[in-house]
N, C-alpha and C positions, 0 to 999 in steps of 0.2 A: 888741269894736269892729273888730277884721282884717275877720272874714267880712263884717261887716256895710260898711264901704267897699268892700273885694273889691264883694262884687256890689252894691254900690251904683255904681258905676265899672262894670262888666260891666253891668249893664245901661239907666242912663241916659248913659255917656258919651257925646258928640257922634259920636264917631267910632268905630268898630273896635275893639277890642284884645283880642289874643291873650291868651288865659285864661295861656299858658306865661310870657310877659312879667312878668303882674300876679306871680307867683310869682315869678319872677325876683327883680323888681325889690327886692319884701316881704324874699325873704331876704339880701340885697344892702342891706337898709336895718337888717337888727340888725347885719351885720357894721359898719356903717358907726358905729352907734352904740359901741362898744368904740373907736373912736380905732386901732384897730393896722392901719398899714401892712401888715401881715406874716401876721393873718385874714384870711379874703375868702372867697368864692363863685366858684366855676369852672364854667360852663354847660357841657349836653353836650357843646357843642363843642369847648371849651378843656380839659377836667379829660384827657380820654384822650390829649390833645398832650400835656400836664404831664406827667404818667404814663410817654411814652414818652419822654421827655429823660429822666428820671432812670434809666432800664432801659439807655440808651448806642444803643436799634436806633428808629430812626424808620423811619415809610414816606411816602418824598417825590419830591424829585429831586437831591437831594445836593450843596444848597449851602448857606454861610451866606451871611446877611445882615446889612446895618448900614442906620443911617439917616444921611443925609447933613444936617449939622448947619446947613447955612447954607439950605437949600431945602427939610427936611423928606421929601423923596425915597427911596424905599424902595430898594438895588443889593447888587448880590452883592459878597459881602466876601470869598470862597473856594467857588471850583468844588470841588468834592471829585472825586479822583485817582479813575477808573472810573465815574465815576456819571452816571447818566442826562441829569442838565445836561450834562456835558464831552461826551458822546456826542449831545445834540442839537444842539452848537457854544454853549453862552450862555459867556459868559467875564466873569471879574471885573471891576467896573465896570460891567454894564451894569444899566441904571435899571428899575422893575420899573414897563410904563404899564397893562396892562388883565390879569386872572386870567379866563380863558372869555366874553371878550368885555365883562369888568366894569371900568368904572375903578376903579383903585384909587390914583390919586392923595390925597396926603392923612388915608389909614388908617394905623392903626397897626402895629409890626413883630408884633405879636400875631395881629391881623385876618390882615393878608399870609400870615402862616404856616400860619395857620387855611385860607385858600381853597388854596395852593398845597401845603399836604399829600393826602395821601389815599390810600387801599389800594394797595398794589401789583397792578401790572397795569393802572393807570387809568390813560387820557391826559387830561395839561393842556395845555391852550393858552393860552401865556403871550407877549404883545404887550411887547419889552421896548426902550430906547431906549442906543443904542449911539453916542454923539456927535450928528451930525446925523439919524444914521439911526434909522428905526421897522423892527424886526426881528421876525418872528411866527414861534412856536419850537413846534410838537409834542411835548411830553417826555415819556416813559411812566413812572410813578413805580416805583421798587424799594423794597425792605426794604435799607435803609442802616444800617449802623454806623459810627455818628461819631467820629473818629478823639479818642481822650482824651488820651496822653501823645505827646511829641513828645522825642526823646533822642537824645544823641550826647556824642562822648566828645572833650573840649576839646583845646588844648593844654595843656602841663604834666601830660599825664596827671590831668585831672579831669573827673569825667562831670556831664554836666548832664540835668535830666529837668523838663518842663514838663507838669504835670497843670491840664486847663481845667474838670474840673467834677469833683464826687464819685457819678459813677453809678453802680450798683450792680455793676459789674465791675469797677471800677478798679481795684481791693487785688488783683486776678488780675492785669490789666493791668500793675501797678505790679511784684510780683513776675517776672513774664517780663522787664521791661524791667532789672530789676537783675541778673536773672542773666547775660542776653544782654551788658550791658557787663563782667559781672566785677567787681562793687560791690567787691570788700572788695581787689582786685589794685591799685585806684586812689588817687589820694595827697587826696582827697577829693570829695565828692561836694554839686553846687549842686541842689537842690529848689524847682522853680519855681512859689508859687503865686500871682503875680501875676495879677489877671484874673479868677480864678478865685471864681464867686460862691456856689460851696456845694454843698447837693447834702443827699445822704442820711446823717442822725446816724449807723447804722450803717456805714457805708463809710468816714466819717472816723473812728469808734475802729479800726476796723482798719486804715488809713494809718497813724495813730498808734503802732499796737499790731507795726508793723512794724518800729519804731524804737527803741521804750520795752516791754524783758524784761515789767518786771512795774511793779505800782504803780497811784496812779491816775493816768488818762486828764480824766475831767472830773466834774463834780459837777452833777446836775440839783436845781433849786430849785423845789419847788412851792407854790402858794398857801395850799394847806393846814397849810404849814409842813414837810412831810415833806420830805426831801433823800433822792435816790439816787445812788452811789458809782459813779462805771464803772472799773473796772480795766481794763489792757492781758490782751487777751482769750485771750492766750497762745501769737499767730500771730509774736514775733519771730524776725525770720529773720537776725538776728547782724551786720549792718549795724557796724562799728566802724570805719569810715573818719572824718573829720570832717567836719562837715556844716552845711553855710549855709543858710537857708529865706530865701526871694526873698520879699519881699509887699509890695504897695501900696494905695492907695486902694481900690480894686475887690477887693481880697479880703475877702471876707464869709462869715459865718454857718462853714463846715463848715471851710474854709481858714484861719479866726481860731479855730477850736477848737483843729485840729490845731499852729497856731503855738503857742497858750496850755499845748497839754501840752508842748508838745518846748521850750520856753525856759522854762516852770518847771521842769521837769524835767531844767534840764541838758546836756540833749542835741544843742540844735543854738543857732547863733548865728543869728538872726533881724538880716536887711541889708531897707533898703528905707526904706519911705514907714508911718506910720503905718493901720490897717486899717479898715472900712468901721464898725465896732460892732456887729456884730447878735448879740447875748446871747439871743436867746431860742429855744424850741424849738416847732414846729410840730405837730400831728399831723393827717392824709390823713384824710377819710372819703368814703366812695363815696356819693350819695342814689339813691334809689329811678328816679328821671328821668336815669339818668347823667351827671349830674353832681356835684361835689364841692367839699368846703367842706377849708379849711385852719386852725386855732384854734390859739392860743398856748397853751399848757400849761404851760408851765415856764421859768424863765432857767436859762442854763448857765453854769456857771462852772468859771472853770482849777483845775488841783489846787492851787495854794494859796487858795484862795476868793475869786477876782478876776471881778468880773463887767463885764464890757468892752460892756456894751450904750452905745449912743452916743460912747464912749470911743476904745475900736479897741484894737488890742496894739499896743505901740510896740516899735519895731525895737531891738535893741543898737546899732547903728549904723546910724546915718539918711542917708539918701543919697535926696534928693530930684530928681524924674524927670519930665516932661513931653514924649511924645515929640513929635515937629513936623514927623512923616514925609517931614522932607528929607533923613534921614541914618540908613539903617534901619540900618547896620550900627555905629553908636554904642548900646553900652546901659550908661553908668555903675553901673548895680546891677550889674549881672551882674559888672562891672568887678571892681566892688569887693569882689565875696562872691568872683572868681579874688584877689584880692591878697591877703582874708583870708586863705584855706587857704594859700596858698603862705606867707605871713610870720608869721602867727599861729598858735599851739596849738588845740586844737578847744575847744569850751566844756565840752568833757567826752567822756572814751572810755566811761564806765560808763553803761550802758542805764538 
């Protein structure tokens, strides 16, 4: 019955339709049928943007983006320090109106990303709205690396380290940023993965695996009934300072992993907001049309066999946070995970 509506549809419909679309659509309609958020279907255009967010190097113009929640309006959330945006003048705040002369009012932060990426060495011309003003910007895109961790060394001699996504360098990333503070010279150490939506299964056993000697890391559950065991993969790098994990709402999937090993295991005292729940694992496949499909395969579960899908991992200490960005320099978690280390014992010195 497929082929036979296929070109039933191809060749009497009223109108037009792109043979690629019907295809599209058809496989976009078994994922739909599975019920899971978390399957889906990525068109040429979108699966190679996936792809490069989790590698850390895009080719763009070197900003983020947010969407502005009471208008829907697409605006730069962060020029990135050398990049082609800061070098064409756009600056934070301003509103994204037309991509190559295209409205894009009303698109998605997906779409947007979609048109304003593209090979390095190509110029965009992007029409963007600065207050009252219409401002028209030249940018020539580069190969960009997005900046992952963010680190500095508190007072009271405690270092903090903010990791925003698990992309395939991070555990490099993560190691340089601890040696350069002097991890273990320090009277503790805050881990920040608030925000942070996930990333690559393998990159978060190695976070993990940075923290925790030996042992397991997490436990994969599949349909078959079969379970596989992941241990700490033998990259500890002697980390014995004591140590608080930052998480809230917004931490998901790779960042609820690496919580579920290091607070079953002991290892670190978990401050914040309850986690987003996503227990399940993904796996990537390329199609013949470059593009690519995402499928559920397995729930993950913490080493003691906790499976946090819908749930979330709940904090040892809950400290609930809603920022109101009238007062950036107030962050009562962070507060509170300096108050633990300094008055509290660690959750544990033993890896």
């Amino acid at each position: 019955p497929f082929w036979q509506v296929y070109n039933l549809i191809a060749d009497e419909y009223l109108e037009p339709v792109e043979p690629e679309a019907l295809v599209d659509g058809a496989i976009q309609g078994m994922f739909d049928v599975l019920g899971d958020e978390f399957s889906g279907y990525m068109s040429p255009d979108i699966y190679p943007m996936m792809n490069a967010d989790l590698s850390g190097h895009v080719e763009g113009i070197g900003a983020l983006v947010e969407t502005v929640e009471e208008t829907g309006a697409i605006r730069i959330a962060s020029v990135l320090e050398g990049s082609p945006a800061e070098a064409a003048g756009i600056r934070d705040g301003d509103i994204f109106v037309e991509v190559d002369g295209e409205d894009v009012t009303g698109i998605s932060q997906m779409e947007l990303v979609t048109k304003v990426r593209g090979p390095a060495g190509t110029v965009v011309n992007l029409t963007m709205q600065r207050g009252d003003q219409l401002l028209k910007f030249s940018v020539t895109r580069a190969r960009i690396e997005v900046p992952n961790l963010e680190y500095k060394i508190l007072d009271n001699n405690i270092g903090y380290v903010k990791m925003r996504d698990f992309s395939a360098d991070a555990r490099t990333k993560l190691d340089e940023v601890l040696q350069d503070i002097n991890v273990n010279e320090l009277d503790g150490l805050v881990f920040d993965l608030r925000g942070n939506p996930g990333g690559l299964l393998s990159t978060a056993i190695d976070i993990a695996s940075a923290f925790i000697k030996d042992g397991t890391i997490l436990i994969e559950d599949f349909g078959n009934g079969e379970q596989r065991v992941f241990e700490a993969n033998g990259t500890y790098i002697g980390v014995s300072v004591p140590l608080v994990l930052l998480v809230d709402e917004d931490s998901a999937s790779a960042s609820e992993l690496v919580a579920g090993a290091l607070q079953d295991r002991g290892r670190a005292t978990i401050i914040g907001e309850t986690t987003f729940g996503k227990g399940t694992v993904q796996t990537w496949r390329e199609l013949v049309n470059g593009g690519g499909v995402r499928l559920t395969i397995a729930r993950w579960l913490t080493p003691n066999g906790n499976w946090i899908h819908d749930v979330g991992i709940m904090p040892d200490i809950v400290v609930e946070w809603t920022p109101d960005g009238n007062n950036d320099t107030a962050d009562p978690q962070l507060e509170a995970a300096i108050s633990y280390l300094l008055t509290q014992q660690p959750a544990s010195l033993m890896p």
